[in-house]
N, C-alpha and C positions, 0 to 999 in steps of 0.2 A: 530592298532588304540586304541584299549582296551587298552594296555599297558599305552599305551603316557593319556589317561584319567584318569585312576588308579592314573597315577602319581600325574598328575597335582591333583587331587583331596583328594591325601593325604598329600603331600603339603599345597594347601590350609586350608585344615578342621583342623591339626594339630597348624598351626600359628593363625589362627582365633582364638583358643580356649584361647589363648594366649594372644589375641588383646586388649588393652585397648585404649577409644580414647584420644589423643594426640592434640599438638600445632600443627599448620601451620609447615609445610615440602612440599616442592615444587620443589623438584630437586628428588626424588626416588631414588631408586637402577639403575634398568634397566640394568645390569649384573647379570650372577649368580655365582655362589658360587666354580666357578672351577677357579683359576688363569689363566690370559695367560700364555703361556709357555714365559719364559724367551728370554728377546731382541726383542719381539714383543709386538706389535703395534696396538689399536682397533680405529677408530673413529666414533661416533654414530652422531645422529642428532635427535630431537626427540620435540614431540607437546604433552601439558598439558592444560588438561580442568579440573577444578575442582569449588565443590561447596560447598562453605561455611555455617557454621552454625552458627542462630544467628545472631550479625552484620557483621558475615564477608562477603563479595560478593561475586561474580563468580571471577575468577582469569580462566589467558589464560596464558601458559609459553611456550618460545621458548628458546631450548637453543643446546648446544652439550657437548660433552662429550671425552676426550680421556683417555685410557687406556694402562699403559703399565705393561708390564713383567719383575719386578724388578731383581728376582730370582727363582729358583725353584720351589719353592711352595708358592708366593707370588705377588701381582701387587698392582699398586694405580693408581688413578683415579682425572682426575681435569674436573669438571661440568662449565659451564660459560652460560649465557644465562640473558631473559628479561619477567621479568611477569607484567601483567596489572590486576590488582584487580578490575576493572569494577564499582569504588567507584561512580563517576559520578564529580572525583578529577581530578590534573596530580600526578598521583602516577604508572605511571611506573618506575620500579624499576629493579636491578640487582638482580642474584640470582648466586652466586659462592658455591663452596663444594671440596673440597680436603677429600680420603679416601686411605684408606689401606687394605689389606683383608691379613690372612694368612691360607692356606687352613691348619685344625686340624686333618680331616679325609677327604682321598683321595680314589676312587675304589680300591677294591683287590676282590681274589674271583671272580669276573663276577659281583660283584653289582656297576653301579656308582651311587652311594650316595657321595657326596660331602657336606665336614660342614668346614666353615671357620667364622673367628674371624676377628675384628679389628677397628678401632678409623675412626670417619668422624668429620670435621669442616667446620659448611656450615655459609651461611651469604645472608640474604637479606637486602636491601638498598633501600629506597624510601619514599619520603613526607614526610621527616625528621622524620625518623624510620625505625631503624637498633636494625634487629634480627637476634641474631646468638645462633648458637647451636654448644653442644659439646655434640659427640655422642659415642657409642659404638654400632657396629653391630653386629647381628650373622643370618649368610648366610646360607641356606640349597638347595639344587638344587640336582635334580636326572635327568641323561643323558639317553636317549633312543632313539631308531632307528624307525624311517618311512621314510621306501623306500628309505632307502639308507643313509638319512640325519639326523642330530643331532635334537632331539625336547628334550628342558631342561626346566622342570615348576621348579620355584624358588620361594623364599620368605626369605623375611628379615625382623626382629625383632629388632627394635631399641630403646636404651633406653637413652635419651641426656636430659640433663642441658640447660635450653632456654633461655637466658638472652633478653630483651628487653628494648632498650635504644631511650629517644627521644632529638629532637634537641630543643621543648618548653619546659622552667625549669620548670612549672607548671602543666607539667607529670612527674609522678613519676616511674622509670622504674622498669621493673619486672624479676624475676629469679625462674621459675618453672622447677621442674621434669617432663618431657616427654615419653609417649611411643607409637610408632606407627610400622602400618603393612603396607610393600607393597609384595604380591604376583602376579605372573609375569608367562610368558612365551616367552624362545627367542626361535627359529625356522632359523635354519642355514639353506638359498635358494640356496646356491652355498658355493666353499670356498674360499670366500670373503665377504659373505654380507649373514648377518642375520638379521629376522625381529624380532622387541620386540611390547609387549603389557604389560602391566602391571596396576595394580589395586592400590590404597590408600586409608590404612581407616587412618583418621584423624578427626581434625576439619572442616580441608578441604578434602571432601571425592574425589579422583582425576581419571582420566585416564590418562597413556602415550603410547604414540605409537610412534614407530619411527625405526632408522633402525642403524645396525652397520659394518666398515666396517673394512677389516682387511687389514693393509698396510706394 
């Protein structure tokens, strides 16, 4: 149990130190940083509470997630789901994300340390305002054992292009440099089914929880 807190704790204190706050992102990681193994298959499900600063609201997001095992040392990921911003509007809206990971550094030696690289395109949609973001990821996750089972604390460091476009001509839209942190913890319950939590510093500072399943 030392172990598995160690980890997760040099994980975290490492990316924080790193963290600066960022635009709205509402779809996370919620993976870590080891590829599926090739021809396989994840599917997640997962609940977002977060809290905005400033004029942004509380926002709630449901959404899921599949992932698969492109190649060897590689997977990508398509996010889909619905957030409500809690503006006191109708502004629920779609939240999509398409990603890619390619693992750079893989276990040897007895360490797993796992560091991978790669491109995200995400896209929110609602009350005529669509934000999307072009990103660049980099994944760090270290594997460790309790009682038997895989515990992986993770974090990812994201730096994306935020374009923001509205459907009134008398907003004028915007294109900022972003950077934001989500560190995380998934916890394999069996071998099928893992649970994740993971954390968001942003503008919208977030929780997700939810679960993933291997098919």
């Amino acid at each position: 149990m030392k172990q598995v807190l160690r980890s997760t704790g040099a994980v975290i204190v490492t990316l924080l130190l790193s963290s600066i706050p960022a635009g709205a992102q509402l779809t996370g990681s919620l993976h870590t940083a080891r590829p599926l193994d090739q021809k396989t298959t994840d599917v997640g499900g997962y609940f977002g509470l977060f809290d905005g600063k400033g004029k942004a609201g509380t926002a709630i997001a449901v959404f899921g997630q599949v992932r698969y095992g492109l190649f060897a040392s590689g997977d990508g990921g398509l996010k889909f789901g619905l957030v409500d911003l809690d503006t006191g509007k109708d502004d629920v809206g779609i939240v999509l994300a398409a990603d890619l990971q390619w693992a750079l550094l893989a276990p040897h030696w007895g360490n797993q340390f796992w560091l991978s690289v790669g491109p995200e395109i995400t896209l929110y949609d609602a009350a005529g305002v669509r934000v999307w973001g072009f990103a660049g990821n980099v994944h760090v996750s270290h594997d460790t054992n309790l009682r038997g089972k895989r515990v992986s604390p993770y974090g990812r460091l994201t730096i994306r292009l935020e374009s923001v476009d509205h459907d009134n001509p008398k907003r004028k839209g915007t294109t900022e440099l972003e950077i934001g942190l989500n560190p995380g913890v998934v916890w394999q319950a069996s071998d099928l089914l893992d649970f994740v939590v993971e954390l968001q510093f942003d503008d919208y500072f977030g929780l997700f929880a939810g679960l993933n399943f291997r098919i």
